[in-house]
N, C-alpha and C positions, 0 to 999 in steps of 0.2 A: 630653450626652445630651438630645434633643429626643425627644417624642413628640407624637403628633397625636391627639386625642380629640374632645370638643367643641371645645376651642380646644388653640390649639399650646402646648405646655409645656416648659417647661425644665427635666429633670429635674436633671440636674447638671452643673453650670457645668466647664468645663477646669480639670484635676485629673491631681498625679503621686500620688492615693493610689488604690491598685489596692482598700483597701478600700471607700472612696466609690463607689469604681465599680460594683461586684459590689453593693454594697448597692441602687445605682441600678437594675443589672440584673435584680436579683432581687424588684426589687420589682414588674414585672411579670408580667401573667398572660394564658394561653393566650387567655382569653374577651374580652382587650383588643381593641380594633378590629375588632369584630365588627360594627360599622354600617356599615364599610367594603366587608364585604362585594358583593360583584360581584351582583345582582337580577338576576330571569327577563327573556328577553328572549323575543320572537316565534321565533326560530330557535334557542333551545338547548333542551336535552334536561332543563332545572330544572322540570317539570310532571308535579305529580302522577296517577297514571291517572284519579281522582274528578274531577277537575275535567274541568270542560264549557268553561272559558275559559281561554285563554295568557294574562297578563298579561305587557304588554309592559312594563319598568321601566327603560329607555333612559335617559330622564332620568333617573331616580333615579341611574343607571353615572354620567352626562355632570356631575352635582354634587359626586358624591364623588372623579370623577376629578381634576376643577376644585378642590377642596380640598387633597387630595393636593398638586397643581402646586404649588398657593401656598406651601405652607408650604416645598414643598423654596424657592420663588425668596425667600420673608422671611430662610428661615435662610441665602441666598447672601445678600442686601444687608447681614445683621446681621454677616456675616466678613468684605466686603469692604473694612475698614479695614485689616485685616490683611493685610499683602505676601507672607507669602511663600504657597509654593505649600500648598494645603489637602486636604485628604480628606475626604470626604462619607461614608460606608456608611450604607447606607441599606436597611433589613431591609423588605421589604414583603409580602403576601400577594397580590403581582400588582395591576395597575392594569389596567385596561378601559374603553381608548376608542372612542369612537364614530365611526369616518371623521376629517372637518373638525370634528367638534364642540367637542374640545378641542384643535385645531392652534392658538390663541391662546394659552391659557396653558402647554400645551408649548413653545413658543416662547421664552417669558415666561422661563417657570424655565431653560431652558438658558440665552439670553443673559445672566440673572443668575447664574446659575453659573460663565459665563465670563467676564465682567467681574469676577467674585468673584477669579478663578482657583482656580475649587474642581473637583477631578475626582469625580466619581460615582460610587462601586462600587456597584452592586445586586446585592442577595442575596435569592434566592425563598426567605421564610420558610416555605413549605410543603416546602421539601424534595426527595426523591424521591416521584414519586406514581405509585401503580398505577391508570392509566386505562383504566376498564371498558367497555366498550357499554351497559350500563345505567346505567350511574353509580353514585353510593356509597348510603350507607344517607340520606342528606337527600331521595332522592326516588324519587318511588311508581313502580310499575313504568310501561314505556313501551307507547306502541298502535301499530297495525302494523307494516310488515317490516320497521323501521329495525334494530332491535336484530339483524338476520340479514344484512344485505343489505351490512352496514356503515358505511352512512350514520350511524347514532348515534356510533358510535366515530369515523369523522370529525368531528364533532360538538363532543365534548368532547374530540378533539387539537386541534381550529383555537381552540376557546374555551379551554383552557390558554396557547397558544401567544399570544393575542391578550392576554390578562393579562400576558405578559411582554415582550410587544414595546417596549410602553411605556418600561420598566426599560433594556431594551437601550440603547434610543436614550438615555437619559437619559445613559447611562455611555457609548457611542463616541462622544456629540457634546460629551461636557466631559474626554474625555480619560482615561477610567476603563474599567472592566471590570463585565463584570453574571458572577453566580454562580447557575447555576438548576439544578436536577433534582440535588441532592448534599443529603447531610442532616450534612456535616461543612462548615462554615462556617471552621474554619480557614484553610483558602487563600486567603480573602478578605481576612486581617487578615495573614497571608505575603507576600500582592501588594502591599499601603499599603506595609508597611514597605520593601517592597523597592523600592520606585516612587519616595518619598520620601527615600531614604536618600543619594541623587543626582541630581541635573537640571540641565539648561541652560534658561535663560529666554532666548528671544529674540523683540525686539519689532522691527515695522516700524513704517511708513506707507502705507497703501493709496492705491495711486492713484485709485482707480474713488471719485469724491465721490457718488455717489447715493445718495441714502438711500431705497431701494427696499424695505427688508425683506427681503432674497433669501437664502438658505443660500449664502455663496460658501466655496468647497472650499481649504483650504490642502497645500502637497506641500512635506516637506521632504528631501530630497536630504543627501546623504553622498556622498564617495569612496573610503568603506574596504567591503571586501565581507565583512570580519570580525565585524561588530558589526547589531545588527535597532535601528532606530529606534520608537518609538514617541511619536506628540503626536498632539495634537488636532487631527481632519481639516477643522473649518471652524468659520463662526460666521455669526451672522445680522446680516445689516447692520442700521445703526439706521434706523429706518423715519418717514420727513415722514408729517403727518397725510392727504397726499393719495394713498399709498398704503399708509395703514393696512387693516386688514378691517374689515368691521362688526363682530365682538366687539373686536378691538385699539381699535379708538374707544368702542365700550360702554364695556370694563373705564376706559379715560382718564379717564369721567365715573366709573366706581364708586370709583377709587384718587384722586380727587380730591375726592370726598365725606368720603369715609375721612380723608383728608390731616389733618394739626393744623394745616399754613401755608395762609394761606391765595393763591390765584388773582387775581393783579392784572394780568393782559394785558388784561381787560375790564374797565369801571367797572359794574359795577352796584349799587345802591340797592334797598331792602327798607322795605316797609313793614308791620304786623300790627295789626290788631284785633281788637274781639270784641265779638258779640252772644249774648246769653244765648237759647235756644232748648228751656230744658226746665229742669227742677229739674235744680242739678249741672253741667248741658251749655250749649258755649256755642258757638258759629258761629265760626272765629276767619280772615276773610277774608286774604289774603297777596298785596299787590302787588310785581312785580319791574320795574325799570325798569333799560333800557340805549339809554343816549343814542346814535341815527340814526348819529351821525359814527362810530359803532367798527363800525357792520356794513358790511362789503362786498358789494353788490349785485353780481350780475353777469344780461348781458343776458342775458333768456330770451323769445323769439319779439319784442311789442308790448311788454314789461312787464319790469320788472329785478325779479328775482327774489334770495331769500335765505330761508334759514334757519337755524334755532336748538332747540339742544337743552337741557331743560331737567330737571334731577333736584333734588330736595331731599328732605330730610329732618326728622322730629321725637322728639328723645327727651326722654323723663323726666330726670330727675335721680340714678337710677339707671343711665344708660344705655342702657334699654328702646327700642326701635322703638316710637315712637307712631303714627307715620302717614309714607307718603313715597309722591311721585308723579314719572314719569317721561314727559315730553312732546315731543314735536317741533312748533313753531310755523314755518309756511311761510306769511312776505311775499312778497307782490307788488304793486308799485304802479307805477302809468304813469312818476312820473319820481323818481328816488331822491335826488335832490337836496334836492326836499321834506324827505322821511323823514330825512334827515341832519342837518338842523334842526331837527329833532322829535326827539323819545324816545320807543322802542320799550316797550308796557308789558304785561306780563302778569299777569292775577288768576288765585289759585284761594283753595283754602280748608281748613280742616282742623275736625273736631268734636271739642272737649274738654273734659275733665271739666278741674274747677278746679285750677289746682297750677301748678308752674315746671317750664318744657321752655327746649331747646337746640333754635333752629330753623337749618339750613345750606342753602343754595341753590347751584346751580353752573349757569353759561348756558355753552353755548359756539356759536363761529358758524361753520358748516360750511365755509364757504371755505376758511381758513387754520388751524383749527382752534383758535382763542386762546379763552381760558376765563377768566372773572370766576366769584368769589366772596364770598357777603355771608353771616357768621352772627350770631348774637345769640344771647340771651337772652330769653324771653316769660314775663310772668308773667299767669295767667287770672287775675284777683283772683276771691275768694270775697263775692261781695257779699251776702250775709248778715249781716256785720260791718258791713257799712256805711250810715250811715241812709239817707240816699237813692241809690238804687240804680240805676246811670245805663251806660249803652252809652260805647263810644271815640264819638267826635265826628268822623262821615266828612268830609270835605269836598273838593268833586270841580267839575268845569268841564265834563264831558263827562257826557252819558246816551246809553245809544246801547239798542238792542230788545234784550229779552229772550228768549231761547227756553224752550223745553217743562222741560228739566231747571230751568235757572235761578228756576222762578217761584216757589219755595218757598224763595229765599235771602232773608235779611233786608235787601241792599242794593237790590231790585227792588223800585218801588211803581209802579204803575197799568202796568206792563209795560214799563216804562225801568230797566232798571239804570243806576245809578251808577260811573262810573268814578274810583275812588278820586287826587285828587290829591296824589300826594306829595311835593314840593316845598312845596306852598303859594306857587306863584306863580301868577299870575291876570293877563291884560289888562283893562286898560278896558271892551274892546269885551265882555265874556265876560260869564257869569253864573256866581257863585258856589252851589252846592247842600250844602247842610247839612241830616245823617239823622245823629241821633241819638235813643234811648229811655229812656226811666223806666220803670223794674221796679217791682210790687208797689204802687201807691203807696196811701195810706190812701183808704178810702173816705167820703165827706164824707155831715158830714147834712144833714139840708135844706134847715136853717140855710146851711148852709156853699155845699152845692150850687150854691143861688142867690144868694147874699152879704147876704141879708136877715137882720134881728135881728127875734126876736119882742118886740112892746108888753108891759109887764105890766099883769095882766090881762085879755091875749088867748088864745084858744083855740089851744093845740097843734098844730100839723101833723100830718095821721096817721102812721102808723108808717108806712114802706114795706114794700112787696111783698118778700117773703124770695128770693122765685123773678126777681123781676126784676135787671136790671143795676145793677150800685151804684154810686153816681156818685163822680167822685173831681172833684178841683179842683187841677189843676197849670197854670201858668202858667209863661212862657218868652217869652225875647225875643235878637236878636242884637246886638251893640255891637261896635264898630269905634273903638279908642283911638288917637288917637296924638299920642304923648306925655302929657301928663295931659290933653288936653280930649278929649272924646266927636266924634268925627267922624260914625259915621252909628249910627242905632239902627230897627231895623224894632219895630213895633206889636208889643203886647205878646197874645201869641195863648194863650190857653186854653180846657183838656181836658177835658171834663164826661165824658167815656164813654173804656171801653179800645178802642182802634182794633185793638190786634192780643188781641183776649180769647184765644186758644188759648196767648199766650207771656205773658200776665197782664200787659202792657206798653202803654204811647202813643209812641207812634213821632211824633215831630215831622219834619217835611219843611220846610226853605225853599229858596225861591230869589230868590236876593238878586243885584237889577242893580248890577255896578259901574261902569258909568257918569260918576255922579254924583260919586265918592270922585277924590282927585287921586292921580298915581303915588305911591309912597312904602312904608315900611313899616308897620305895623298891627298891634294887638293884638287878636285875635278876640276878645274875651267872650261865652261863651253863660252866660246867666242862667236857671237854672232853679227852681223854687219848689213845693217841694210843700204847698199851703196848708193842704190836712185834716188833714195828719202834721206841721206846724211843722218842716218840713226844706226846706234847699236847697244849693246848690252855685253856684258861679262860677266852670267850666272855661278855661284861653285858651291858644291859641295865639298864634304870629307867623305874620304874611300879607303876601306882596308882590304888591305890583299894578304891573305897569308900566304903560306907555303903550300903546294901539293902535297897528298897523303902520301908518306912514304909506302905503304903497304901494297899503294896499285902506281908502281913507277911510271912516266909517263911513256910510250912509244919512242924510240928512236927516230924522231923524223929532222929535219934541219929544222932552227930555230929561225923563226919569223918573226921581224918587227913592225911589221906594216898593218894598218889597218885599211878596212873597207866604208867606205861612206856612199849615202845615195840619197 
């Protein structure tokens, strides 16, 4: 015994005690599934006289119906380990669809029903029902000649009737029977038994290989004129992604979110960081990358075109929805061969308070439909605990213009964003860019500010201005290890004032020419120093730097080894 509430329940598991059962059954109540309930629509007769507006509740019908589906198609894949033939009864208060809205997952649940091999009895848990021209005591009397003319009684027979078409189709398209307008429910548990109690299983092989989606109709023939046949009149073929519908490719991205295995027809790569943006809150940017060679372009006019769909998700630790977004990205570039040699990458970003989330990402690529997925683990540390108080350390090859929304993100400075590198490989010919910040750091005194010691018996420094800015003294530099000797180190650049005063933070910027460094691999160090607070850190990464393309040599210009910082 399954019920549907918030979430689907298994009230009691398969069972030959008839008192398990009865206890299961009795332990429901009339007022169950009353969120279920069927909302006003524009054209039914559910409107009170007082009211001055219809509220249309379409969707509110098109979710609950879409709920409904699912649970009958979970509870078909959780029985189809089991071979033999199954029975489904299924008590419902009518379901209400809207046109094509829910033709996906009606779809959905039958073919899971019938690869189950489970047949579907529906039984209309309202019973026999006395249908009025005004309706029942749930709503206010009606306005003009409907209620005479007999438009209203049409009305609520087409809207009864539409509650149970639903049910119908669910039981002649898996081989069962629906029970509607009876308030004895016996006949329904009369029919299993009897249905059950004998059958022939016969399997084919279809000729027709297309996998089209189509309802194809099956006919099975006898030659005795003594006996009535009864089976299932078709089924839905299985459907390629290039004739899916656009909910049947939605749902593929929602049921692979959902998934616990993960998506490896595509490679894709994740990367996460985080900038502190408020007391508590923190910016936590999200690169996705999938390497040129897995998307297929296909030619559109001058330009090979392709795109890519993009859903992810963030929860708590609790399994809470924390944040999740859903995108479509459309390339287009003169010659695709490039792009195949490159990696395709997309940023967004999420705001959160401190704590450990579950981040999943799912790409997939419109042509053929193949889908990659990447999740992890995030943890926001609480850097309160921690003495010097420091941002993830971006580091990117690529700045490309900012627009209007972007300008308030922590990765944008002078109106370049930074495009986060996530490999950590670099050319020669390239420049490395490095953004990272210090939070909070102490404020130095005057002494400190300017690195001078006072003589004794010399005269004090005045106090500082309470209202002015308070200086602090961090100091910071880059190094480039490898192996134990120091290969390259940029000037040591320090922070007298806060550059970002609205997030309490110095945001350091470099851009560091590799040039000068030979191919190889490399240990970043960034060296940071908080001098007025006797705190510091020594963050590293690994860096590879290959060789420039020989195909496009670089410019003759003088080699530079110096870098920039600010």
């Amino acid at each position: 015994m399954v019920s549907l509430d918030t979430t689907l329940s298994l009230d009691q598991d398969f069972t030959a005690s008839k008192d398990l059962l009865l206890k299961a059954v009795n332990a429901y109540g009339g007022t169950q599934g009353s969120g279920f309930a069927a909302g006003a629509t524009s054209t039914s007769n559910q409107v009170e006289d007082a009211s001055s507006f219809t509220p249309d509740e379409s969707e509110y019908n098109d979710i609950n119906t879409d709920r409904e589906l699912f649970a009958i198609e979970d509870i078909s894949k959780s029985l189809a380990y089991l071979n033999e033939k199954k029975s489904l009864l299924y008590f419902s208060g009518g379901i209400q669809r809207d046109g094509i809205e829910n033709q996906a997952s009606l779809h959905a649940a039958i073919n899971a029903s019938v690869r189950a091999n489970i047949s579907i009895y529906s039984v209309d848990a309202r019973g026999l029902q006395a249908i009025s021209p005004l309706g029942d005591a749930t709503t206010g009397n009606l306005r003009g000649a409907n209620s005479f003319n007999g438009a209203a009684l049409q009305n609520n027979l087409d809207s009864n009737f539409n509650t149970q078409e639903v049910m119908a189709t669910l039981s002649s398209d898996t081989g069962g029977k629906a029970f509607f307008d009876s308030n004895d429910f016996s006949p329904a548990f009369d029919r299993i038994q009897k249905d059950t109690s004998a059958y022939y299983v016969i399997g084919y092989h279809s000729t027709d290989l297309r996998r089209d989606g189509r309802y194809r109709r099956l006919s099975v023939k006898i030659n005795r004129g003594d006996v009535k046949v009864e089976y299932r009149p078709g089924y839905y073929a299985p459907a390629d992604y290039q004739h899916a519908t656009k909910d049947e490719r939605e749902r593929q991205l929602e049921e692979e979110l959902a998934s616990d295995l993960p998506s490896t027809d595509m490679t894709v790569y994740m990367q996460a960081l985080y900038f502190r943006t408020g007391d508590n809150r923190f910016f936590v940017p999200i690169s996705l990358v999938v390497p040129g060679s897995q998307i297929p372009f296909v030619k559109g006019g001058d330009r090979d075109k392709a795109t890519l769909d993009i859903i992810g998700q963030v929860r708590d630790t609790a399994g809470h929805d924390i944040g999740d977004i859903r995108d479509t990205v459309k390339l287009a570039v003169d010659e695709s061969q490039q792009v195949r040699q490159k990696n395709v990458q997309y940023t967004t970003g999420f705001n959160l308070p401190v704590g450990k989330y579950h981040v999943k990402f799912v790409v997939r690529e419109n042509e053929t439909g193949r889908m990659g997925s990447f999740e992890t683990d995030l943890t926001v540390p609480d850097l309160k605990k921690v003495p010097l108080k420091m941002s993830s350390v971006l580091l990117a090859s690529q700045r490309m213009p900012a627009n209007k929304k972007q300008l308030d993100s922590p990765l944008v400075r002078d109106g370049q964003q930074l495009v986060p590198n996530l490999p950590h490989v670099f050319r020669q010919d390239q420049h490395m860019y490095l953004l990272y910040e210090v939070y909070d750091p102490a404020h130095a005194t005057g002494a400190q500010a300017t690195g001078a010691t006072t003589a004794p018996g010399a005269t004090p420094a005045p106090k500082p201005d309470k209202n002015a800015p308070q200086p602090v003294r961090v100091m910071t530099s880059i190094e480039f290890l490898s192996g134990s000797a120091k290969a390259f180190e940029t000037p040591l650049i320090q922070a007298t004032q806060l550059n970002e005063p609205a997030r309490d933070a110095v945001a350091f910027q470099f851009d560091v020419p590799l040039d000068s460094l030979k191919p190889g691999t490399y240990i970043c160090q960034i060296n940071v120093i908080d001098d007025a607070g006797g705190t510091f850190t020594f963050p590293r990464t690994a860096v590879l730097i290959r060789p420039a393309p020989s195909a496009t040599p670089a410019p003759a210009t003088p080699a530079s080894s110096g870098a920039s910082g600010k």
